[in-house]
PDB file with SEQRES, HELIX, SHEET and CRYST1 records, atoms N, CA, C and O in Angstrom:
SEQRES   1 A   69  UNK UNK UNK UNK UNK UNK UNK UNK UNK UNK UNK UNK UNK          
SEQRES   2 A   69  UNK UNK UNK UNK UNK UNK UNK UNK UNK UNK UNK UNK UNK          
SEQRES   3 A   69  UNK UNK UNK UNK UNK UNK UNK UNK UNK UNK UNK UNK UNK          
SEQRES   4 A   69  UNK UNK UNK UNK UNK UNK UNK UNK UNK UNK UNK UNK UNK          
SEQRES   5 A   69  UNK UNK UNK UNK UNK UNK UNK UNK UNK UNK UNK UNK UNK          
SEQRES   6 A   69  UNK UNK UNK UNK                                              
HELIX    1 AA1 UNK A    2  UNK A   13  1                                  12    
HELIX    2 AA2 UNK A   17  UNK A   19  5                                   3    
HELIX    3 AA3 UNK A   29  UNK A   35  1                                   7    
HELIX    4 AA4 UNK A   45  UNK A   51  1                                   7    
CRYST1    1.000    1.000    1.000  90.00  90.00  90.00 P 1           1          
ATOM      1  N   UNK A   1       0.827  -1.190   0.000  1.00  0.00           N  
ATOM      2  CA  UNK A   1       0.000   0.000   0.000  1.00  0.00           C  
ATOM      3  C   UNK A   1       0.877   1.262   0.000  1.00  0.00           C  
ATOM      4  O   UNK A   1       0.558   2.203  -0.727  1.00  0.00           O  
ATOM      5  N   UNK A   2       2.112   1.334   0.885  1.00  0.00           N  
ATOM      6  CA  UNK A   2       2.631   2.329   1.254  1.00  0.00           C  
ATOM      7  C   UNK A   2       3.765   2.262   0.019  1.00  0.00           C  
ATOM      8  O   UNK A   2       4.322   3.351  -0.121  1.00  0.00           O  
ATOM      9  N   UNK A   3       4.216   1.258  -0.876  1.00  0.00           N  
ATOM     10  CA  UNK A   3       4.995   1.504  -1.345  1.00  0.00           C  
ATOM     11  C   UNK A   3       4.417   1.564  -3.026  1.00  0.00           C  
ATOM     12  O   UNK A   3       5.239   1.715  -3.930  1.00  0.00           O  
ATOM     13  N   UNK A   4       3.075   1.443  -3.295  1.00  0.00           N  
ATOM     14  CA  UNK A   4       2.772   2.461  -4.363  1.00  0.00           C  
ATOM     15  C   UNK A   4       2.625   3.855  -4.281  1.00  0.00           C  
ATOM     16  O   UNK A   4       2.778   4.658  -5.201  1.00  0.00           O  
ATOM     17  N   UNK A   5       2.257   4.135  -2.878  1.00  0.00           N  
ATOM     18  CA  UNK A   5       2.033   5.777  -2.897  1.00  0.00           C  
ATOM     19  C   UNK A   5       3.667   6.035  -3.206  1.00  0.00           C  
ATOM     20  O   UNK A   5       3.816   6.719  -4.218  1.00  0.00           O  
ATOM     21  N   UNK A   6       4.530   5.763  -2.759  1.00  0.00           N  
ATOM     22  CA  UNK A   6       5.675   6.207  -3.041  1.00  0.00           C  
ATOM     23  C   UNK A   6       6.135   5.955  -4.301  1.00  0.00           C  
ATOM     24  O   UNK A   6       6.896   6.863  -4.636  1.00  0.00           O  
ATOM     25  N   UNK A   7       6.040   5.313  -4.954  1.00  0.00           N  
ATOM     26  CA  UNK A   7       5.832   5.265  -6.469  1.00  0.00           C  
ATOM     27  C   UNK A   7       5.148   6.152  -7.021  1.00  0.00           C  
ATOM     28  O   UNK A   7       5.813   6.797  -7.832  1.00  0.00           O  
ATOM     29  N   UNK A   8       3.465   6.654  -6.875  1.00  0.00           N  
ATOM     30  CA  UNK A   8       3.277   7.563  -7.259  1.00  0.00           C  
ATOM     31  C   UNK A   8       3.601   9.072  -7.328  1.00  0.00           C  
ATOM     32  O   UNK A   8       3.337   9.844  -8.250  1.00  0.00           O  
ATOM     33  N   UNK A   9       4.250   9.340  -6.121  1.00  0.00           N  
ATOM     34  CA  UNK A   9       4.684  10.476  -5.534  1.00  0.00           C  
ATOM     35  C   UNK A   9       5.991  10.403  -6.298  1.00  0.00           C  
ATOM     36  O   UNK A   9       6.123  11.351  -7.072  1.00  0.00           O  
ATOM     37  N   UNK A  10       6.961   9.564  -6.292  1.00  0.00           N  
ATOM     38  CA  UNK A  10       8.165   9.583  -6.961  1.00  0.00           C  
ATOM     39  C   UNK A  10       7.431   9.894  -8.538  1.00  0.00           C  
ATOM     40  O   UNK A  10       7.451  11.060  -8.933  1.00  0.00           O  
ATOM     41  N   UNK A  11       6.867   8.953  -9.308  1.00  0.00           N  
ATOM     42  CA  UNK A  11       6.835   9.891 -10.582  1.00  0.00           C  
ATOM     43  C   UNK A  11       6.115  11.163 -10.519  1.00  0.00           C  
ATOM     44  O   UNK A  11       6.795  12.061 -11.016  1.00  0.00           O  
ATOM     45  N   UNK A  12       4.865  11.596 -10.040  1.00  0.00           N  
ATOM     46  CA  UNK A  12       4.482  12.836  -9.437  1.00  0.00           C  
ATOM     47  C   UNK A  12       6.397  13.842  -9.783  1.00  0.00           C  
ATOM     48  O   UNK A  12       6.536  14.761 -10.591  1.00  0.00           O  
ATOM     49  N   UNK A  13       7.050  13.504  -9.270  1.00  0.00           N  
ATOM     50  CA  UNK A  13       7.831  14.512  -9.053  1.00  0.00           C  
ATOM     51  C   UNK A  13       9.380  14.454  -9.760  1.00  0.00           C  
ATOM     52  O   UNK A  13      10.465  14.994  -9.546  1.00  0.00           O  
ATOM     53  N   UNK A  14       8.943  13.679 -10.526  1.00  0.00           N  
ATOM     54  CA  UNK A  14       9.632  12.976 -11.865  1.00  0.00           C  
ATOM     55  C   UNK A  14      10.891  12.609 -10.829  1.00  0.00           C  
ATOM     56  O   UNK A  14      11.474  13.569 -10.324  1.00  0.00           O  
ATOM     57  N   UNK A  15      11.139  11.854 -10.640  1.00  0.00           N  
ATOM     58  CA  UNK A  15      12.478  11.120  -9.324  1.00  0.00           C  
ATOM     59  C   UNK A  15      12.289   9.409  -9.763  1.00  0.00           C  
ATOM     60  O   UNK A  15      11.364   8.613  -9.924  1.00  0.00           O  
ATOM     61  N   UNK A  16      13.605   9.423  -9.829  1.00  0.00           N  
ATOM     62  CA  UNK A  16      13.788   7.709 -10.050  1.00  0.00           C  
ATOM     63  C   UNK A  16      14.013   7.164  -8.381  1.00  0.00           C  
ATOM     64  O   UNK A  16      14.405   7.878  -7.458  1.00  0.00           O  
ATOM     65  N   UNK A  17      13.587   5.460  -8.284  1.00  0.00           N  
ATOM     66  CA  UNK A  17      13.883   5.070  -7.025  1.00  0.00           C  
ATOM     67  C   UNK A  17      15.637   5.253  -6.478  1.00  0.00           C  
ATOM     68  O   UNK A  17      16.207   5.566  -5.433  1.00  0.00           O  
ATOM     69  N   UNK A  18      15.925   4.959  -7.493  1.00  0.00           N  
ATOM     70  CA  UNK A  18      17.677   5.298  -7.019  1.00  0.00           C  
ATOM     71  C   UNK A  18      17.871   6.506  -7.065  1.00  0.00           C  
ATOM     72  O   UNK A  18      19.071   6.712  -6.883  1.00  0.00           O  
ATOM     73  N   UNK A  19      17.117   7.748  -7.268  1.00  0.00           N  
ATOM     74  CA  UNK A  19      17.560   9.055  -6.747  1.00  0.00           C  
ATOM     75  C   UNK A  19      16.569   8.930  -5.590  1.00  0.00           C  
ATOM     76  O   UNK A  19      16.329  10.129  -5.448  1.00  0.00           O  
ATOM     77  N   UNK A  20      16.008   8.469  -4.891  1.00  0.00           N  
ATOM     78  CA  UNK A  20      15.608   8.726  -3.642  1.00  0.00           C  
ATOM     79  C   UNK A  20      16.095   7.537  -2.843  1.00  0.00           C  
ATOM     80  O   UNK A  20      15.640   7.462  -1.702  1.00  0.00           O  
ATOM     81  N   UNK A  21      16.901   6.633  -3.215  1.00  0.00           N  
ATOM     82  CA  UNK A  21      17.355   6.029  -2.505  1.00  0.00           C  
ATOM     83  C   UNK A  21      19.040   6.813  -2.019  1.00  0.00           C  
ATOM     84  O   UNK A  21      19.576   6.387  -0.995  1.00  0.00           O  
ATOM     85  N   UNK A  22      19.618   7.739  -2.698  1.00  0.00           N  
ATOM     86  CA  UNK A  22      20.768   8.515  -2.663  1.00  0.00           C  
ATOM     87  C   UNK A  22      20.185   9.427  -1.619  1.00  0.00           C  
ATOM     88  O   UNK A  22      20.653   9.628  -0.498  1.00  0.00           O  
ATOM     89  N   UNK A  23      19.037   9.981  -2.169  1.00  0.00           N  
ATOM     90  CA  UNK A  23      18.606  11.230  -0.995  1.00  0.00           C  
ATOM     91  C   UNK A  23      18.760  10.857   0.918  1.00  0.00           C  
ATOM     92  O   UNK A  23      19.091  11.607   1.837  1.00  0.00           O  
ATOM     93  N   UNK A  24      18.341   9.344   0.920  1.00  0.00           N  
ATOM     94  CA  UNK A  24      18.278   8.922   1.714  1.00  0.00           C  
ATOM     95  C   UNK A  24      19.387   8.172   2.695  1.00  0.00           C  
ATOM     96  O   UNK A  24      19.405   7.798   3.868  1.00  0.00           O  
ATOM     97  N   UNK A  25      20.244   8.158   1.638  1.00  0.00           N  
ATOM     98  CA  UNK A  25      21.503   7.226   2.069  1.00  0.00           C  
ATOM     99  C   UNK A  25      21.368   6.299   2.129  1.00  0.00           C  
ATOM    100  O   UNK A  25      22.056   5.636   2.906  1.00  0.00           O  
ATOM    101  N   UNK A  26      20.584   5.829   1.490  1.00  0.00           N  
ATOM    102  CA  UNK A  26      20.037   3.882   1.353  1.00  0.00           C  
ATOM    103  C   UNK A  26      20.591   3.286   0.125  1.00  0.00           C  
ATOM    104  O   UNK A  26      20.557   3.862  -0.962  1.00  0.00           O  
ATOM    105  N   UNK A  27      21.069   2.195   0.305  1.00  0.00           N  
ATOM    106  CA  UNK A  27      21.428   1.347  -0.962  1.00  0.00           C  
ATOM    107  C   UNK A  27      19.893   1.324  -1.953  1.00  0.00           C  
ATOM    108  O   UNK A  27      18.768   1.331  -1.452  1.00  0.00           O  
ATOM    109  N   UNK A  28      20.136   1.303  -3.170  1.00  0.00           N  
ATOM    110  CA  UNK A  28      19.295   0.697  -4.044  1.00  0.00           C  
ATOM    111  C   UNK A  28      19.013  -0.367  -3.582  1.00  0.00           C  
ATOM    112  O   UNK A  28      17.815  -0.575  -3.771  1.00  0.00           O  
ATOM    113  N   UNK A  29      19.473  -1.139  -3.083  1.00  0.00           N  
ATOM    114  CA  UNK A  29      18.532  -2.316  -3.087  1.00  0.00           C  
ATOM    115  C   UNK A  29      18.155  -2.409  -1.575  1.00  0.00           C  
ATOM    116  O   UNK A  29      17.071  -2.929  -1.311  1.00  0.00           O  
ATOM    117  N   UNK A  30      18.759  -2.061  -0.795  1.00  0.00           N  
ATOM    118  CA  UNK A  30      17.538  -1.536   0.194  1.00  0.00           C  
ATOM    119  C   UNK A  30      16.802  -0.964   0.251  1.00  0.00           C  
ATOM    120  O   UNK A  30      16.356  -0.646   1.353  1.00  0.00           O  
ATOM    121  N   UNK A  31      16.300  -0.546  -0.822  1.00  0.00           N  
ATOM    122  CA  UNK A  31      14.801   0.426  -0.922  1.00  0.00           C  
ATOM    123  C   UNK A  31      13.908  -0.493  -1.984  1.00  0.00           C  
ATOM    124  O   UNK A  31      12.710  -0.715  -1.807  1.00  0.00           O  
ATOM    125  N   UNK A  32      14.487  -0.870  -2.836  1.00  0.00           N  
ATOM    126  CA  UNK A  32      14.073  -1.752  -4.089  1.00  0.00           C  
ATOM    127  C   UNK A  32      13.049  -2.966  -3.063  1.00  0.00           C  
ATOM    128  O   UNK A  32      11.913  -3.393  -3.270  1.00  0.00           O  
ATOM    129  N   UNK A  33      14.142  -3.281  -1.802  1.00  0.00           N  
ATOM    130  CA  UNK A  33      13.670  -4.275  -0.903  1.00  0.00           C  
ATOM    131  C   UNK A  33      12.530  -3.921  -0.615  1.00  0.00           C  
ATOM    132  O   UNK A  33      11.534  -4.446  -1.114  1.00  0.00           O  
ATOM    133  N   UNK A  34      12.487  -2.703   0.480  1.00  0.00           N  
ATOM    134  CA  UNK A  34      11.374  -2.205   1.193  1.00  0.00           C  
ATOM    135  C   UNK A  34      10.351  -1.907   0.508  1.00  0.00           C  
ATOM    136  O   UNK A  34       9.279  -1.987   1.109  1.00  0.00           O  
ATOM    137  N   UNK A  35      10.321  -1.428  -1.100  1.00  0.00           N  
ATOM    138  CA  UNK A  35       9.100  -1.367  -1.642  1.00  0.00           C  
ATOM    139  C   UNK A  35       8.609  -3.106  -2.215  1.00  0.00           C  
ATOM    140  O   UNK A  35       7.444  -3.452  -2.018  1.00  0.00           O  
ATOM    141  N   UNK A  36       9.277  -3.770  -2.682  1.00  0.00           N  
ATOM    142  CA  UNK A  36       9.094  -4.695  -2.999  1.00  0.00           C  
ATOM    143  C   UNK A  36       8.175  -5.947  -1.487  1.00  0.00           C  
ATOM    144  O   UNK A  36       7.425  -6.878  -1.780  1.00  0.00           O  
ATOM    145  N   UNK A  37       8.583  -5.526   0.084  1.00  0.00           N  
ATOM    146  CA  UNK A  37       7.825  -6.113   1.373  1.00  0.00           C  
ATOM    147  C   UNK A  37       6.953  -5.308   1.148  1.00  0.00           C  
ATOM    148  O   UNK A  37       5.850  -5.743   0.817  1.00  0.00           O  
ATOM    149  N   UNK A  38       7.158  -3.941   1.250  1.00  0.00           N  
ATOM    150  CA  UNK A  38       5.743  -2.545   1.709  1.00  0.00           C  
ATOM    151  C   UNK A  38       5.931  -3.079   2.907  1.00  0.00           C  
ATOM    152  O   UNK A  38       5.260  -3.848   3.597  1.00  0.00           O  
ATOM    153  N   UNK A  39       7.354  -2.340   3.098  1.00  0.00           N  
ATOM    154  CA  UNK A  39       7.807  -2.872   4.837  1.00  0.00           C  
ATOM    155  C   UNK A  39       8.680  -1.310   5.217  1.00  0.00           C  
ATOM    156  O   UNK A  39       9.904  -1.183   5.175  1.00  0.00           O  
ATOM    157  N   UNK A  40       7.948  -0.510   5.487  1.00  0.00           N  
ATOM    158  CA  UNK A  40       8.430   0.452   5.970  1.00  0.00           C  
ATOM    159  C   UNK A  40       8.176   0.882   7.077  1.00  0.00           C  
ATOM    160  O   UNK A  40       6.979   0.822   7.359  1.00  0.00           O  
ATOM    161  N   UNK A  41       9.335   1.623   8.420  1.00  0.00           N  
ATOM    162  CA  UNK A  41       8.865   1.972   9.393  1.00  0.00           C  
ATOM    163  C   UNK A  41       7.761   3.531   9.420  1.00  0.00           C  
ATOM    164  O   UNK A  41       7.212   3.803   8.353  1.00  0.00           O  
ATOM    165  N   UNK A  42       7.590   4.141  10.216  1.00  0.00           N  
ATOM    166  CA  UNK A  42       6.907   5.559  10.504  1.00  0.00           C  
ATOM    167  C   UNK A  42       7.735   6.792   9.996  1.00  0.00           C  
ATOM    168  O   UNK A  42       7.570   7.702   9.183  1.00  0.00           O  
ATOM    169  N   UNK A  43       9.030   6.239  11.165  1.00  0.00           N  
ATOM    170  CA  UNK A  43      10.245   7.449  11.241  1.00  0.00           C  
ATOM    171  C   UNK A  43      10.755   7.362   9.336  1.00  0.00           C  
ATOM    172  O   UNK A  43      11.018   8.392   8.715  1.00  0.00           O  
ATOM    173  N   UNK A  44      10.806   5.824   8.624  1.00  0.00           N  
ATOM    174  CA  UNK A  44      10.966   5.587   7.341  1.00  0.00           C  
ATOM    175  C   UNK A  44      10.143   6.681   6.504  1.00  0.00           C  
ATOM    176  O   UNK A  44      10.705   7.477   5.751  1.00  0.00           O  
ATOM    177  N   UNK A  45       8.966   6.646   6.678  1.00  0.00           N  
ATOM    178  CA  UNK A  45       8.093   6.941   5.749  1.00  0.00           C  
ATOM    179  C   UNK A  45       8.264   8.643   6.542  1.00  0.00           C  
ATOM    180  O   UNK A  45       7.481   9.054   5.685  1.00  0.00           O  
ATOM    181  N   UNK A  46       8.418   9.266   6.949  1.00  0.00           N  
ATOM    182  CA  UNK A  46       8.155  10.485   7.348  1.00  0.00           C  
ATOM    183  C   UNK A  46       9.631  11.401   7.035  1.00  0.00           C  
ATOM    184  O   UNK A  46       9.775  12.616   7.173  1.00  0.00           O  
ATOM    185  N   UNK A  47      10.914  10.128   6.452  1.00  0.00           N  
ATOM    186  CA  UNK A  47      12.032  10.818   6.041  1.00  0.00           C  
ATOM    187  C   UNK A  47      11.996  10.931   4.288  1.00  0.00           C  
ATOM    188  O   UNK A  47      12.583  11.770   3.604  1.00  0.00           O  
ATOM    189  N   UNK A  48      10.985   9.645   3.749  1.00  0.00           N  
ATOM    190  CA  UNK A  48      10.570   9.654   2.788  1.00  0.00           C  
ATOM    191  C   UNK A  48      10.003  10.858   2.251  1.00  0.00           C  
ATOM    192  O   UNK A  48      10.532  11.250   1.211  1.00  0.00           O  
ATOM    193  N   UNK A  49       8.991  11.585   2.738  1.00  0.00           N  
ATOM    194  CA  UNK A  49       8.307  12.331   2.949  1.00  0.00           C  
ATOM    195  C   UNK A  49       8.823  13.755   2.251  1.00  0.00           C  
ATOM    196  O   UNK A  49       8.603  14.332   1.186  1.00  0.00           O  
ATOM    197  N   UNK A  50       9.627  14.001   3.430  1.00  0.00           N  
ATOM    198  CA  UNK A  50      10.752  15.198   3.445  1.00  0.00           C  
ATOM    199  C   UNK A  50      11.894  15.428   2.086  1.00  0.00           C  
ATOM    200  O   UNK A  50      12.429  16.426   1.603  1.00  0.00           O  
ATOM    201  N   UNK A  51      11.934  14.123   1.810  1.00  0.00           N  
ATOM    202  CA  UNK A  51      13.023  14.068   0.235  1.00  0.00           C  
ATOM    203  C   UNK A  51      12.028  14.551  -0.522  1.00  0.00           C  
ATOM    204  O   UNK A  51      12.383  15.483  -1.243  1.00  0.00           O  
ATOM    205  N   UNK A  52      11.018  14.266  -0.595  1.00  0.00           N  
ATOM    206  CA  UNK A  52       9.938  14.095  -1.930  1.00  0.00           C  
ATOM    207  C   UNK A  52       9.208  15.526  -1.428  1.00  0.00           C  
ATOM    208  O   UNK A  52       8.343  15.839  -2.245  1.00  0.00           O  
ATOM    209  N   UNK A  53       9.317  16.534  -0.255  1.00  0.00           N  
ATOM    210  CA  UNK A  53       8.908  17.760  -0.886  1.00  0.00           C  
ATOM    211  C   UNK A  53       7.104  17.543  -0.112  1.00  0.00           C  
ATOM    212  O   UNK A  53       6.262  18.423  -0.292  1.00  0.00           O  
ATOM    213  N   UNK A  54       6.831  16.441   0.594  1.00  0.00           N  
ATOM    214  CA  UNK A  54       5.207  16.379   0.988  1.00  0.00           C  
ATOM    215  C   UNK A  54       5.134  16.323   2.318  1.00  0.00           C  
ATOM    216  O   UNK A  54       5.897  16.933   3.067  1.00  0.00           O  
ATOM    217  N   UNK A  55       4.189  15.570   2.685  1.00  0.00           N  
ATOM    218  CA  UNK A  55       3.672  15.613   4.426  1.00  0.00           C  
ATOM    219  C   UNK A  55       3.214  14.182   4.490  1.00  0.00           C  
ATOM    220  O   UNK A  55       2.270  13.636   3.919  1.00  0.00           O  
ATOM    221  N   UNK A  56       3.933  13.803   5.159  1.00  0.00           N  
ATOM    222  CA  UNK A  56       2.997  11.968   5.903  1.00  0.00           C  
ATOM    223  C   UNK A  56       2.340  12.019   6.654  1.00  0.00           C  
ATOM    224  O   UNK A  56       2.726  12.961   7.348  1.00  0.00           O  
ATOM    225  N   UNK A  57       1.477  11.604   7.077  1.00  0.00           N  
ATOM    226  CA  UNK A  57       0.075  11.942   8.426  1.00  0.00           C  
ATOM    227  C   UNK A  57      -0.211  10.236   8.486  1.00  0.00           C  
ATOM    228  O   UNK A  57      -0.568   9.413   7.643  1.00  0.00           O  
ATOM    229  N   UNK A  58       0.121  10.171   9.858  1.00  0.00           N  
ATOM    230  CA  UNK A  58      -0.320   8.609   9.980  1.00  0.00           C  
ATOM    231  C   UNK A  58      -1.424   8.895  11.243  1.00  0.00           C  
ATOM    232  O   UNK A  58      -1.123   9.621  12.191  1.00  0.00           O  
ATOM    233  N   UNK A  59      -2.653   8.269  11.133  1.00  0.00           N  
ATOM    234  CA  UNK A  59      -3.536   8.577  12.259  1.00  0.00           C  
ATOM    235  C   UNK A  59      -4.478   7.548  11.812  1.00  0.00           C  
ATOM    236  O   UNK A  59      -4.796   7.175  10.683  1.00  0.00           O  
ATOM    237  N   UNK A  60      -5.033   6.997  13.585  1.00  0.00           N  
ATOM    238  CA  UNK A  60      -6.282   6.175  13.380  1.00  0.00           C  
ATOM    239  C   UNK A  60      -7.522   7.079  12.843  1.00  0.00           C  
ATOM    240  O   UNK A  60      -7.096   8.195  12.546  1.00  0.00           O  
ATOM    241  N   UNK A  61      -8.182   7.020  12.739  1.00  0.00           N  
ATOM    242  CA  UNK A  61      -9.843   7.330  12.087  1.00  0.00           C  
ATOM    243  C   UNK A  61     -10.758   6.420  12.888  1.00  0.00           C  
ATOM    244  O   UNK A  61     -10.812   5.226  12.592  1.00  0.00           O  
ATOM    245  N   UNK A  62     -11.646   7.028  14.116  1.00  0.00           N  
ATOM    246  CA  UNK A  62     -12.719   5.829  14.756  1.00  0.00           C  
ATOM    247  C   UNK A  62     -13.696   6.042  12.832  1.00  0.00           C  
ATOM    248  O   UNK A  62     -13.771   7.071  12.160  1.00  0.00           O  
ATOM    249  N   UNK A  63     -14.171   4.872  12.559  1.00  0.00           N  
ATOM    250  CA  UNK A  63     -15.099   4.475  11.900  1.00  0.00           C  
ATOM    251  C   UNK A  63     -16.668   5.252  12.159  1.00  0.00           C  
ATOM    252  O   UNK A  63     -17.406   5.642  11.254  1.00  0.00           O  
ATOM    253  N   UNK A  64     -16.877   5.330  13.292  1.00  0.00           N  
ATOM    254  CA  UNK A  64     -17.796   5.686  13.356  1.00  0.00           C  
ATOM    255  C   UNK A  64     -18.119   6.998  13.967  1.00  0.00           C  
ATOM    256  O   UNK A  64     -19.177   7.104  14.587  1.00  0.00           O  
ATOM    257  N   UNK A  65     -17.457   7.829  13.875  1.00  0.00           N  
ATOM    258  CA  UNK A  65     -17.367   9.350  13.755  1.00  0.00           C  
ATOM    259  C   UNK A  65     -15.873  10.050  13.495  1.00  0.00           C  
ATOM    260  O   UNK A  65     -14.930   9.312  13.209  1.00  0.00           O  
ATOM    261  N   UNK A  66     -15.707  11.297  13.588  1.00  0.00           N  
ATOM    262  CA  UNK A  66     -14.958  11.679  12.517  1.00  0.00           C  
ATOM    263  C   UNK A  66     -13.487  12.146  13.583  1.00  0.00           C  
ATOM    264  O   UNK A  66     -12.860  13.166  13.298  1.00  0.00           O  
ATOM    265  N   UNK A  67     -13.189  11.516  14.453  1.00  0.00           N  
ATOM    266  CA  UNK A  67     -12.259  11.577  15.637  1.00  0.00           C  
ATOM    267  C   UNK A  67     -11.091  10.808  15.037  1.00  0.00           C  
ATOM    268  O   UNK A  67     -11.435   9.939  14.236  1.00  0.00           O  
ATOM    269  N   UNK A  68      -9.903  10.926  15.231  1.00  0.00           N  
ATOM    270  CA  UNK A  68      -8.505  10.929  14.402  1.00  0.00           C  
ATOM    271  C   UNK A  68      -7.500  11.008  15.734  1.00  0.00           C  
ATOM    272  O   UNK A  68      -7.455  11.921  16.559  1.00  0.00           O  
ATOM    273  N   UNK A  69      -6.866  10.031  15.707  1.00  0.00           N  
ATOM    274  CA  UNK A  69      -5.426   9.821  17.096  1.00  0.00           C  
ATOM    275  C   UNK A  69      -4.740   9.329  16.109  1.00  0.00           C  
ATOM    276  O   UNK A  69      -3.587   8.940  16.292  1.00  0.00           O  
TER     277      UNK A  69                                                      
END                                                                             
């Protein structure tokens, strides 16, 4: 899930995975990895974030009204 949005966002902003794997200081194929599980941590996805120029918001949603933790 998390590692198509980052796919989309990477072409969104015309960026290859190995230029955001440089941004990051990650091997290519440690990122190649992590999208390939969609095994990313929080602190991961929120440094992701910051290369690519956006905002990550991770929050529950109760279902049954409109309350957000």
């Amino acid at each position: 899930m998390m590692s198509e949005k980052i796919r989309l966002v990477l072409a969104k902003r015309d960026k290859s995975k190995a230029w955001l794997a440089e941004q990051l200081n990650w091997s290519t194929s440690n990122l190649y990895n992590k999208l390939k599980r969609d095994n990313f941590s929080e602190k991961e996805l929120v440094e992701i974030a910051k290369v690519l120029d956006c905002t990550f918001e991770a929050y529950f949603s109760l279902n049954d009204s409109d309350e957000k933790f």
